[in-house]
C-alpha positions as a Markdown table, in Angstrom:
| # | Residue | x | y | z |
|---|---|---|---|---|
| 1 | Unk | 27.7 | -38.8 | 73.8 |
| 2 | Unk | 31.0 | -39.0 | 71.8 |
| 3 | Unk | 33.7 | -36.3 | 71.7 |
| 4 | Unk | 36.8 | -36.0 | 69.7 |
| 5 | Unk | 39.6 | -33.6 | 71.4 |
| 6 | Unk | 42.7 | -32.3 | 70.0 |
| 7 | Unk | 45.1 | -30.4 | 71.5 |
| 8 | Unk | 48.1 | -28.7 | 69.8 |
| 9 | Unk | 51.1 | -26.1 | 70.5 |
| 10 | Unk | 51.1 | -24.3 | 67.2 |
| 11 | Unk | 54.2 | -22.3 | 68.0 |
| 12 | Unk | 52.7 | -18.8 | 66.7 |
| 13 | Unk | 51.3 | -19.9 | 63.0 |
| 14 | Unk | 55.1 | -19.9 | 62.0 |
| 15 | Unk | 57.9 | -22.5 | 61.5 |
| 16 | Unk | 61.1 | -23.2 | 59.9 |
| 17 | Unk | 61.4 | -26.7 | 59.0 |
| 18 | Unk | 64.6 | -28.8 | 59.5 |
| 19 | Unk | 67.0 | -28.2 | 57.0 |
| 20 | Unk | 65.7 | -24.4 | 55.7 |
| 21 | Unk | 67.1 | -21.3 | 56.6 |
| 22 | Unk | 64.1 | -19.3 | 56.7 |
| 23 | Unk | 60.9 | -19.4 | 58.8 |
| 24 | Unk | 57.8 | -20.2 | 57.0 |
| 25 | Unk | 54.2 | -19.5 | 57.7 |
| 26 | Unk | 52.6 | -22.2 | 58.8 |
| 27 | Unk | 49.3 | -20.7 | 60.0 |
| 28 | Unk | 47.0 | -22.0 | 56.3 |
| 29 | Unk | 48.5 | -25.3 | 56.6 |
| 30 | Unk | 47.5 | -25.7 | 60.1 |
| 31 | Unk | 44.0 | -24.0 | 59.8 |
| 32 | Unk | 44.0 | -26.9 | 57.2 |
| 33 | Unk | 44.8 | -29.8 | 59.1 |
| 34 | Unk | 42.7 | -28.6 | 62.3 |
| 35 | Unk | 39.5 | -28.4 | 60.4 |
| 36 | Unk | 40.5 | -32.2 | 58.6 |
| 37 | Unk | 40.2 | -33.2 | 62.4 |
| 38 | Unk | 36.7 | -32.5 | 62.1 |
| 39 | Unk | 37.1 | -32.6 | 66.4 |
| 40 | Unk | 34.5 | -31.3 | 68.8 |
| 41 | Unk | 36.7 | -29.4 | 70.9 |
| 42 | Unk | 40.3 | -28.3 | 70.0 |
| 43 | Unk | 42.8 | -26.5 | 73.1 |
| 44 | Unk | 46.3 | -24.7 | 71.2 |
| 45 | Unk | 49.0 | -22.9 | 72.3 |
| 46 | Unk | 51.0 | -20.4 | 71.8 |
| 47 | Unk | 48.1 | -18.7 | 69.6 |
| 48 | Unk | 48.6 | -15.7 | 68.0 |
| 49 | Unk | 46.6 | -12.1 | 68.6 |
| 50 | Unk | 48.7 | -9.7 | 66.5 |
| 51 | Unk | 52.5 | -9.6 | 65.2 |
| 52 | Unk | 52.9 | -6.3 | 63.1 |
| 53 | Unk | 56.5 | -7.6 | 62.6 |
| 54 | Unk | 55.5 | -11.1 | 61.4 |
| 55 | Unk | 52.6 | -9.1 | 59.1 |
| 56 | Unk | 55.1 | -6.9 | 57.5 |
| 57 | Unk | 57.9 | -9.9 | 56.6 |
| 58 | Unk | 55.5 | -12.0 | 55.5 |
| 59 | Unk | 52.8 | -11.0 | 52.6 |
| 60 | Unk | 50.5 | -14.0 | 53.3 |
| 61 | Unk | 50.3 | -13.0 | 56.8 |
| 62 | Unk | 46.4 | -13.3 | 57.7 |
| 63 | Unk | 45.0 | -10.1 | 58.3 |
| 64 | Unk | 42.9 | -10.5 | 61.4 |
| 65 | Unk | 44.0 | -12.3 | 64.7 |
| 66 | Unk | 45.0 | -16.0 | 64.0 |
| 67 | Unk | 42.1 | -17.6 | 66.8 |
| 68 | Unk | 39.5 | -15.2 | 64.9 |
| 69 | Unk | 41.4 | -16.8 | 61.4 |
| 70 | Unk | 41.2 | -20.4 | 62.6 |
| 71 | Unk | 37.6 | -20.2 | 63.5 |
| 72 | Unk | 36.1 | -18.5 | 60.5 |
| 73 | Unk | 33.6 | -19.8 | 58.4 |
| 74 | Unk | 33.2 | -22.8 | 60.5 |
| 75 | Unk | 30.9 | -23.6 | 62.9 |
| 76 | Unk | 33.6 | -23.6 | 65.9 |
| 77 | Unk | 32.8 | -21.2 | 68.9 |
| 78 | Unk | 36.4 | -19.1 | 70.1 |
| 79 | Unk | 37.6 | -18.5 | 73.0 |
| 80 | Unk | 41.1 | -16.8 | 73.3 |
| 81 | Unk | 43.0 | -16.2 | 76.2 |
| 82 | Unk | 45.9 | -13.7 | 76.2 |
| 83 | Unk | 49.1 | -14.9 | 78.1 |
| 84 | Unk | 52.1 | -12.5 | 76.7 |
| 85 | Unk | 52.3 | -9.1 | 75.1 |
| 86 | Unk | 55.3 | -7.4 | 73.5 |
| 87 | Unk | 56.0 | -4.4 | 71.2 |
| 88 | Unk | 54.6 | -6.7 | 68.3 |
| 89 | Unk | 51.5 | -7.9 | 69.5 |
| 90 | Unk | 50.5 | -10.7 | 71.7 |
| 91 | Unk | 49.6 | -14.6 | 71.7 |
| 92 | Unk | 48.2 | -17.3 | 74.5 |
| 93 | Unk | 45.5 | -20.1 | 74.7 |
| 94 | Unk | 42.6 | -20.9 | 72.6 |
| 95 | Unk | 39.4 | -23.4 | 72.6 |
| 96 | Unk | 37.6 | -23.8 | 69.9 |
| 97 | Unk | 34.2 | -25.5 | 70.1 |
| 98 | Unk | 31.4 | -27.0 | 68.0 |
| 99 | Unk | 29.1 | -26.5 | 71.5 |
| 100 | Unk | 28.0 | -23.0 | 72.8 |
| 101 | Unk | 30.9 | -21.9 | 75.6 |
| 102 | Unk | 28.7 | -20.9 | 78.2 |
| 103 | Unk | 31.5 | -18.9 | 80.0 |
| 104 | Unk | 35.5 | -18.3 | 80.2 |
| 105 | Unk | 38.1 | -17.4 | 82.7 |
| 106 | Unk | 41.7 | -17.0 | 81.7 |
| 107 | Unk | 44.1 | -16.6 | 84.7 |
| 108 | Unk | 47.9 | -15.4 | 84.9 |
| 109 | Unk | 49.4 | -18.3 | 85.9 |
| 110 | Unk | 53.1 | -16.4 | 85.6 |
| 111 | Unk | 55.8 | -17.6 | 87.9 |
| 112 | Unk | 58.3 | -14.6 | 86.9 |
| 113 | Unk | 58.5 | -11.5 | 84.4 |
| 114 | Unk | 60.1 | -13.3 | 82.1 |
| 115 | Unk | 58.0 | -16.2 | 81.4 |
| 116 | Unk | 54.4 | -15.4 | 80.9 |
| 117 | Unk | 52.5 | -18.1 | 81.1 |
| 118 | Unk | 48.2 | -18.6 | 81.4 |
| 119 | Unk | 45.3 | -21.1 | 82.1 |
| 120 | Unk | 42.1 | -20.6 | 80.2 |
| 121 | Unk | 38.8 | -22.3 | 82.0 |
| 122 | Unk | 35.6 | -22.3 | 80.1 |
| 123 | Unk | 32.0 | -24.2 | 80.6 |
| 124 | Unk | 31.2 | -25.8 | 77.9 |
| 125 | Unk | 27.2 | -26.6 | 77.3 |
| 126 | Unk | 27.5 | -30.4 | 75.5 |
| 127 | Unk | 23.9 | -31.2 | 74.7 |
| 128 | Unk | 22.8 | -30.4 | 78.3 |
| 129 | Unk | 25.7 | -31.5 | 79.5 |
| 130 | Unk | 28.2 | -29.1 | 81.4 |
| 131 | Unk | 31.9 | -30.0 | 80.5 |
| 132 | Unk | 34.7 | -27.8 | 82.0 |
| 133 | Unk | 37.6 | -27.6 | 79.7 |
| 134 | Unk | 41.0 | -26.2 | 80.5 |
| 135 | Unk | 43.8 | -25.1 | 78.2 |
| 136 | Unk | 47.2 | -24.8 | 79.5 |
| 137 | Unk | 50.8 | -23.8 | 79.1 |
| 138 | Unk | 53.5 | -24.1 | 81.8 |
| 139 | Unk | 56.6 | -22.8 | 82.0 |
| 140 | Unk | 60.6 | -24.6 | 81.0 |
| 141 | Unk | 61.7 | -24.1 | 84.6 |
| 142 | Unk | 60.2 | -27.2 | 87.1 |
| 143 | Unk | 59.9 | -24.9 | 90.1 |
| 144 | Unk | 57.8 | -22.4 | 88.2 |
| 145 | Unk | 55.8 | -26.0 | 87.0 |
| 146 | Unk | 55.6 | -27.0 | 90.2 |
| 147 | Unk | 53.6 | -23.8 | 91.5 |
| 148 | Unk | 51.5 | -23.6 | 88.1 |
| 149 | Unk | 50.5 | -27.4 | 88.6 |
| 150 | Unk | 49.5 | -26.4 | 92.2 |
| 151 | Unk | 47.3 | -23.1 | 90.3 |
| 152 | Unk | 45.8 | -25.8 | 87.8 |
| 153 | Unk | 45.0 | -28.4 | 91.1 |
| 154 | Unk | 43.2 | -25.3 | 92.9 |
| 155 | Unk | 41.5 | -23.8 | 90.0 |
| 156 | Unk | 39.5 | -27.6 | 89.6 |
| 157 | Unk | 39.1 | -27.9 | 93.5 |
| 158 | Unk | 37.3 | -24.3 | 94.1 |
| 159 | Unk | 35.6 | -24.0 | 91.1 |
| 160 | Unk | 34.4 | -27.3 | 89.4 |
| 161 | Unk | 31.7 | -29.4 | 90.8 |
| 162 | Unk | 33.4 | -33.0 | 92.2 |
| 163 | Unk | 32.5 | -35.2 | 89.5 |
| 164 | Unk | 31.8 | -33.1 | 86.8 |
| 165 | Unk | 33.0 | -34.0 | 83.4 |
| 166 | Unk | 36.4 | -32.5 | 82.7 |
| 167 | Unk | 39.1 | -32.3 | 80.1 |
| 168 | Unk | 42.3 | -30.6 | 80.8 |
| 169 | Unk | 45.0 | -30.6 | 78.3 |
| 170 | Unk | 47.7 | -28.6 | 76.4 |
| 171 | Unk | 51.4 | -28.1 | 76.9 |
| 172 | Unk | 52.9 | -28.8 | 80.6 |
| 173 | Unk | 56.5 | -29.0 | 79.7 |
| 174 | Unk | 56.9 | -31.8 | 81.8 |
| 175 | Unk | 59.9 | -33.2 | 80.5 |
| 176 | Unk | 60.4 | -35.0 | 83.7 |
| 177 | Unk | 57.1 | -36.7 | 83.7 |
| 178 | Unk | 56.6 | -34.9 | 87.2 |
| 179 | Unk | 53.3 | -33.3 | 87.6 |
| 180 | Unk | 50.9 | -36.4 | 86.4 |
| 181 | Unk | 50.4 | -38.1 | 90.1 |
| 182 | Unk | 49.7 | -35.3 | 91.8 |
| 183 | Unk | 46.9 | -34.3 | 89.2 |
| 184 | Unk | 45.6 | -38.0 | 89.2 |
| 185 | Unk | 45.4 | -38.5 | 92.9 |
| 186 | Unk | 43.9 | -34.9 | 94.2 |
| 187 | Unk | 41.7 | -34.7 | 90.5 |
| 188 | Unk | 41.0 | -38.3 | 90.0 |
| 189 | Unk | 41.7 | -37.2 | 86.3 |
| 190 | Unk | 43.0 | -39.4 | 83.9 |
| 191 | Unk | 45.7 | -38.9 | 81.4 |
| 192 | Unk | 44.4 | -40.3 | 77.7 |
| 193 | Unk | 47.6 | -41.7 | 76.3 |
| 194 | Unk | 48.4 | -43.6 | 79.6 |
| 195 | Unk | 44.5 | -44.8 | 80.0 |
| 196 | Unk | 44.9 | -45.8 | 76.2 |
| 197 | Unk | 47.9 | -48.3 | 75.9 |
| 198 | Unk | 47.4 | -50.5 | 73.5 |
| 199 | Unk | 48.5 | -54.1 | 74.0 |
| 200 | Unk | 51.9 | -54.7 | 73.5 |
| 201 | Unk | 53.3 | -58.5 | 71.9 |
| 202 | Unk | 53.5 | -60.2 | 75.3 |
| 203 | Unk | 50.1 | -59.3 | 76.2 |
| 204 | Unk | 48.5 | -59.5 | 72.7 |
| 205 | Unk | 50.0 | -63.7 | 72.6 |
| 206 | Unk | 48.8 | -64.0 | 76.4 |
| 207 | Unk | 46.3 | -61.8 | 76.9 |
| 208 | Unk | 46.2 | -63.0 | 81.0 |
| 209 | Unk | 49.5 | -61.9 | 81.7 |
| 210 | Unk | 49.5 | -59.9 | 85.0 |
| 211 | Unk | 50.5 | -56.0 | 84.7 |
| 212 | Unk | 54.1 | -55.5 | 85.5 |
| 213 | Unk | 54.7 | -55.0 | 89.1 |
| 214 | Unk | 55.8 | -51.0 | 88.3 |
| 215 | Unk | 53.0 | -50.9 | 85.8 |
| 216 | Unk | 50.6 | -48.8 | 88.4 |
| 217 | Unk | 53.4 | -46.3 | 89.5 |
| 218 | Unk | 54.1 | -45.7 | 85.9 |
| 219 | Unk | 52.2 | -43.1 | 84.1 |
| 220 | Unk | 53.0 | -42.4 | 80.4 |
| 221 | Unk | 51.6 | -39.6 | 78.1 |
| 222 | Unk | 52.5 | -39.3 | 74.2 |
| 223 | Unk | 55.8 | -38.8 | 73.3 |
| 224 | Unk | 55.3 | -35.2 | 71.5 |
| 225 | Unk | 57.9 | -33.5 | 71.3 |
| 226 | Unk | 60.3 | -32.4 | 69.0 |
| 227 | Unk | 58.0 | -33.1 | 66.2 |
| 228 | Unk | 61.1 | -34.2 | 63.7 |
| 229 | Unk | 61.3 | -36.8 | 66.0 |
| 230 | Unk | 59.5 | -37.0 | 69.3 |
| 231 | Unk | 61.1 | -38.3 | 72.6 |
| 232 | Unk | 59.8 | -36.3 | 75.3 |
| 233 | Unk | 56.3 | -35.9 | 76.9 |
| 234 | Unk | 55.6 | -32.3 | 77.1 |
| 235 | Unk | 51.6 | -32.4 | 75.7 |
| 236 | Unk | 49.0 | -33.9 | 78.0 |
| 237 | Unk | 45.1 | -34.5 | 78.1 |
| 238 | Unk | 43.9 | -35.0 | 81.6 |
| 239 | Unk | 39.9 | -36.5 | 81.6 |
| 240 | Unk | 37.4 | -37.3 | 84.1 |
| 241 | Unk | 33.8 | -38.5 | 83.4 |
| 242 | Unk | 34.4 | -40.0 | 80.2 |
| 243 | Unk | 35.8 | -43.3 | 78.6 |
| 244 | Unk | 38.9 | -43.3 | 76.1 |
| 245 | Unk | 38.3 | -45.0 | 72.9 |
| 246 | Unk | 41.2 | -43.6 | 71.0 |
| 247 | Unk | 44.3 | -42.0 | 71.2 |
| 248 | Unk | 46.8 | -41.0 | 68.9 |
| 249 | Unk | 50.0 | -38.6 | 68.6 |
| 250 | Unk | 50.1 | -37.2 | 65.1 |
| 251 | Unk | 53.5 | -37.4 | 63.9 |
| 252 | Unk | 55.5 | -37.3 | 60.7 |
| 253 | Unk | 54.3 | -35.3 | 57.5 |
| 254 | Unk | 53.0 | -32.6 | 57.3 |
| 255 | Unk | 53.1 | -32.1 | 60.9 |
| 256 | Unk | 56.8 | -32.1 | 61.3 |
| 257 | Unk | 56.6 | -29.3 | 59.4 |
| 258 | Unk | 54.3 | -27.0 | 61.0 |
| 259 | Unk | 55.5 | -26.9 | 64.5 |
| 260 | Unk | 57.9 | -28.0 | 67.0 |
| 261 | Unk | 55.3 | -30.1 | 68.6 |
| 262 | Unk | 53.0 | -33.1 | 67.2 |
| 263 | Unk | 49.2 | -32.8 | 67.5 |
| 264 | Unk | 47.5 | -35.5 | 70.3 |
| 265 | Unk | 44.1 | -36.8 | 68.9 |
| 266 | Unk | 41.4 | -38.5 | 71.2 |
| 267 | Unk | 37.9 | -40.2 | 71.1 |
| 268 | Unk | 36.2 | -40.0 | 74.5 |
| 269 | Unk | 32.9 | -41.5 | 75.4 |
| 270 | Unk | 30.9 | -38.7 | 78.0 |
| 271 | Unk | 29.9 | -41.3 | 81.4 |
| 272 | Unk | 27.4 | -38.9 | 82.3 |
């Protein structure tokens, strides 16, 4: 069974580009370009319940709640899972999935008041198939990481079978490049980008040169961040029980546009 998995912080369905003065709704655009992925499963950030102060500056402003927006009129199931509320409104996680979502969990994964953050666990039913998919979004402090990397490591240890097919993925903030061993040794998950390295020159003119003697320690995820031009790793996808046949950040136009984060894009071939 083939999958393709996209994961995308969509900083609240508004933007200002580089250069303007004034923020923009971004929202269509991106509602746009998520569908053109035509992916099976699709994990995003920083989603957006209500804002009665972005519906009354803006006149294009959808009307309902942007996961219930993003999913209408296609065949994607929607799962949305809170993580802050204010005066205005609210926003957190969202999956959205062409396969019936057997069940969902979201969990406060807050480290302070100040910093609401949330992890969002649902069962997905693939064609018989069981895959437990997790959205999440840490916090900008490494402590506060460090603790929701340790929730994330114990949510997958006490409540997902060993060996069952898993995809976790979303925005870690891991600026650093921290968090990824601990997550591959206790999880034996994989993350996409680093599984996916396409050969470089050296290796492409001799294709038996040996790995670099650092090449094992070293584990790289997309480059995602800022979108105008992206440097640091902050967006991960985590898998276990499936094969990676593609990965790609998206970058450039239109998406340097729509968000301060690019899109990641993967194939994955199901083991099972």
């Amino acid at each position: 069974m083939k999958l393709r998995v996209a994961s995308y912080n969509i900083h609240k369905g508004v933007f200002r580009p580089l250069g303007e003065w004034r923020e923009r709704v971004s929202i269509h655009a991106l509602r746009e370009r998520l569908h053109a992925f035509d992916a099976d499963l699709i994990f995003l950030q920083e989603v957006q319940g209500q804002h009665v102060g972005q519906a009354a500056r803006h006149a294009d402003w959808p009307q309902q709640p942007h996961y219930e927006y993003l999913a209408q009129d296609t065949p994607y199931h929607v799962v949305y899972g809170q993580n802050l509320v204010h005066r205005h409104g609210d926003h957190g996680n969202v999956l959205l999935s062409r396969y019936p979502i057997l069940d969902a969990e979201n969990l406060d994964i807050s480290d302070h008041s100040l910093e609401k953050r949330g992890l969002l666990h649902c069962r997905v039913n693939m064609d018989g198939v069981e895959v437990h998919c997790l959205v999440v979004h840490f916090g900008l402090f490494a402590a506060s990481r460090r603790r929701q990397n340790a929730a994330l490591v114990a949510r997958i240890q006490q409540h997902v079978p060993a060996g069952a097919p898993l995809i976790v993925a979303g925005d870690f903030n891991d600026w650093r490049n921290d968090l990824n061993h601990q997550l591959h040794e206790t999880l034996s998950v994989r993350e996409v980008f680093n599984e996916y390295q396409p050969p470089g020159l050296w290796r492409s003119l001799i294709p038996q040169l040996p790995p670099a003697p650092w090449a094992e320690r070293r584990i790289r995820p997309a480059r995602s961040f800022p979108s105008v031009l992206p440097m640091l790793r902050l967006d991960r996808m985590y898998q276990r029980g499936f094969c990676v046949q593609r990965a790609e950040v998206l970058r450039g136009a239109p998406w340097r546009d729509l968000s301060d984060h690019c899109p990641l894009l993967a194939d994955l071939e199901c083991l099972t």
